[in-house]
DRENPA-3360 file (N, C-alpha, C; in nm, 2 decimals, always signed):
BEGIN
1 = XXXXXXXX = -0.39/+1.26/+6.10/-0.36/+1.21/+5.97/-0.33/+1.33/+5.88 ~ -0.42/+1.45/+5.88/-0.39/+1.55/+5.81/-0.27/+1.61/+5.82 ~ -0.22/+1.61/+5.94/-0.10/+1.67/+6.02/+0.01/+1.63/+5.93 ~ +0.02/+1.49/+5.90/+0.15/+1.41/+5.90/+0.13/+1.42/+5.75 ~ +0.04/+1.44/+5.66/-0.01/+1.48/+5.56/+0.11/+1.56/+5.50 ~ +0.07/+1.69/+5.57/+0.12/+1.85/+5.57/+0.23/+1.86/+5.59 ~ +0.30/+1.76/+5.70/+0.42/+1.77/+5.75/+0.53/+1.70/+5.61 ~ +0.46/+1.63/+5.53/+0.52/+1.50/+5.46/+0.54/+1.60/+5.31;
9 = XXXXXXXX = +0.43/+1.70/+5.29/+0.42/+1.78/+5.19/+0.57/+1.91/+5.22 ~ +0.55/+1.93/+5.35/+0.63/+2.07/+5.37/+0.77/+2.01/+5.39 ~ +0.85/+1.83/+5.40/+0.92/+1.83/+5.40/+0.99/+1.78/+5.28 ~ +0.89/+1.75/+5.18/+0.94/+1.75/+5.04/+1.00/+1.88/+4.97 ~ +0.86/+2.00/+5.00/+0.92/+2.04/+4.94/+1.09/+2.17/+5.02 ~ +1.08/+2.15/+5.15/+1.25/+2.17/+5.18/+1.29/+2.09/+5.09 ~ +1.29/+1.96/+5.07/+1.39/+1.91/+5.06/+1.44/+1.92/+4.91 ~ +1.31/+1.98/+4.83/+1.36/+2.01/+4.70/+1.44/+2.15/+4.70;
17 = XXXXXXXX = +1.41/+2.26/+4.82/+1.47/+2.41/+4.83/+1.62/+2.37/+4.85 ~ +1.63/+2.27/+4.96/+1.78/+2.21/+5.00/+1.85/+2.21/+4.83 ~ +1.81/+2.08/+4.81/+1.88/+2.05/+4.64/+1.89/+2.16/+4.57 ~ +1.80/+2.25/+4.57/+1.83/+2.37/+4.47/+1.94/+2.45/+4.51 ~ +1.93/+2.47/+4.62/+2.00/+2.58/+4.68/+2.16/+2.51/+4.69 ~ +2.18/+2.39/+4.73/+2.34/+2.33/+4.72/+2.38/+2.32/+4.59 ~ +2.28/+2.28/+4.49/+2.32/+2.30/+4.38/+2.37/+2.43/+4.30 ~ +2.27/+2.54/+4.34/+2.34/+2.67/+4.30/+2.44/+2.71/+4.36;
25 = XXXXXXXX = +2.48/+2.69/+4.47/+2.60/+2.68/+4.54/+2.72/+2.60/+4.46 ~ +2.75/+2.50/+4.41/+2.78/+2.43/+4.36/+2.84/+2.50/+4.24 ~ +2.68/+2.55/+4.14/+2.72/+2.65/+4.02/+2.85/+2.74/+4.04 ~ +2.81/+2.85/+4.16/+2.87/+2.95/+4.22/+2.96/+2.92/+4.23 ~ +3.05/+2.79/+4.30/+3.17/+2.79/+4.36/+3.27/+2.77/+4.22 ~ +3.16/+2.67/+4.15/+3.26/+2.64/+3.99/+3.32/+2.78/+3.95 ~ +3.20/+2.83/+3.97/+3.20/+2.99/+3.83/+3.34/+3.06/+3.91 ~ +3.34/+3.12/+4.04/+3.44/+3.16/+4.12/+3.58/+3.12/+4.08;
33 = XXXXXXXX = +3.59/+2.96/+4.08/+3.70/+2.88/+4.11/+3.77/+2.93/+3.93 ~ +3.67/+2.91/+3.84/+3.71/+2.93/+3.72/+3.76/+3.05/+3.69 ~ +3.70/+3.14/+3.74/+3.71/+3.29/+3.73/+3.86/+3.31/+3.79 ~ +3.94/+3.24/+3.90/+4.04/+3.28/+4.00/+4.14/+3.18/+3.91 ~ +4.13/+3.07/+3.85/+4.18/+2.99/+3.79/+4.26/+3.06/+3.67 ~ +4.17/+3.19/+3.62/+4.19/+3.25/+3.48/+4.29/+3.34/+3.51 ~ +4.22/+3.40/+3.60/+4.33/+3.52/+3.67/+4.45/+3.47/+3.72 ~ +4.48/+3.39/+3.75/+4.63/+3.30/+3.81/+4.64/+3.30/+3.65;
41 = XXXXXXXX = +4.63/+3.21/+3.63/+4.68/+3.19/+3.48/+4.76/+3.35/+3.39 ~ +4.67/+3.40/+3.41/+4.71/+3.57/+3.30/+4.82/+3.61/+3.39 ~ +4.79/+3.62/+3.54/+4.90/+3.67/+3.61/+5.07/+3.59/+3.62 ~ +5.02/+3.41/+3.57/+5.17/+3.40/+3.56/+5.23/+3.41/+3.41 ~ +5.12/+3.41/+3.33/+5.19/+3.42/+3.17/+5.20/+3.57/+3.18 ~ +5.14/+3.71/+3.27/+5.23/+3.80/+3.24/+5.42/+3.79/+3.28 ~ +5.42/+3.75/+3.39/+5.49/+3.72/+3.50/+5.59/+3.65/+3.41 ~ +5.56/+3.54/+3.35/+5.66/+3.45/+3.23/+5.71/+3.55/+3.16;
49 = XXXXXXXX = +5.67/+3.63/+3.11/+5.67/+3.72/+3.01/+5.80/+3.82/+3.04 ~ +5.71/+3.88/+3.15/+5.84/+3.97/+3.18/+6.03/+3.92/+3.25 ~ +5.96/+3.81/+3.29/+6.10/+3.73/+3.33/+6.23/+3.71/+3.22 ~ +6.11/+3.63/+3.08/+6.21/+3.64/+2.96/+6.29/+3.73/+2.94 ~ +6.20/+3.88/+2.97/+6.26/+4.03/+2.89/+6.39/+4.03/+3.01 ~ +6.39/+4.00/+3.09/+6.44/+4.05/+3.24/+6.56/+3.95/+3.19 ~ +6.55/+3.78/+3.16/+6.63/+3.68/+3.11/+6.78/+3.73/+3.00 ~ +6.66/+3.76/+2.91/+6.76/+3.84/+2.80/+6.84/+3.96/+2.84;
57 = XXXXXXXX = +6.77/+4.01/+2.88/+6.89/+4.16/+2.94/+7.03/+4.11/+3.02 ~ +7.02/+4.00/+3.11/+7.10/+3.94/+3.18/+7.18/+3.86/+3.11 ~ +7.10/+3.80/+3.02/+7.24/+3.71/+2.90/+7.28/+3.82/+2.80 ~ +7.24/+3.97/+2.79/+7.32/+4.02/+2.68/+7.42/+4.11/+2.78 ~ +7.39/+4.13/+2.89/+7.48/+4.19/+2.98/+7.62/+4.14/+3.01 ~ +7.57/+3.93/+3.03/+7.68/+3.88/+3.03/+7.78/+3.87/+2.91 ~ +7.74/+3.90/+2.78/+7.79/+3.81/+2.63/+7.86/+3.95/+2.66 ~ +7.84/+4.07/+2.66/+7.92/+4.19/+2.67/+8.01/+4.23/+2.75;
65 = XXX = +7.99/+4.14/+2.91/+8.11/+4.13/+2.95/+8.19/+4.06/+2.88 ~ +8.19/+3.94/+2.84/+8.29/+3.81/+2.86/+8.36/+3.86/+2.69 ~ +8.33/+3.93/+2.65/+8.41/+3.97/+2.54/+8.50/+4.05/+2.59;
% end
């Protein structure tokens, strides 16, 4: 009886270590995902950026031909 006792105690508390630990997992994967989400982001508004300048050069190149 004591056994199943012990056993019923030790697999609660896994089962609370389980939940914590998927959960912090969980936290982790957010924080990452966010973190890679930001960096794409900066990397294509630099990327936007430089394309415009790159854009413009090519339409004042053209306006200076066609004259």
């Amino acid at each position: 009886m004591q056994q199943t006792l012990d056993e019923k105690g030790l697999m609660a508390a896994v089962e609370i270590e389980r939940t914590r630990l998927l959960d912090q997992a969980r936290r982790d994967a957010n924080a990452i995902r966010d973190g890679a989400d930001e960096y794409a982001r900066q990397v294509l508004e630099d990327m936007e950026r430089r394309l415009a300048t790159i854009l413009t050069s090519v339409q004042n190149g053209l306006n200076e031909l066609r004259r």
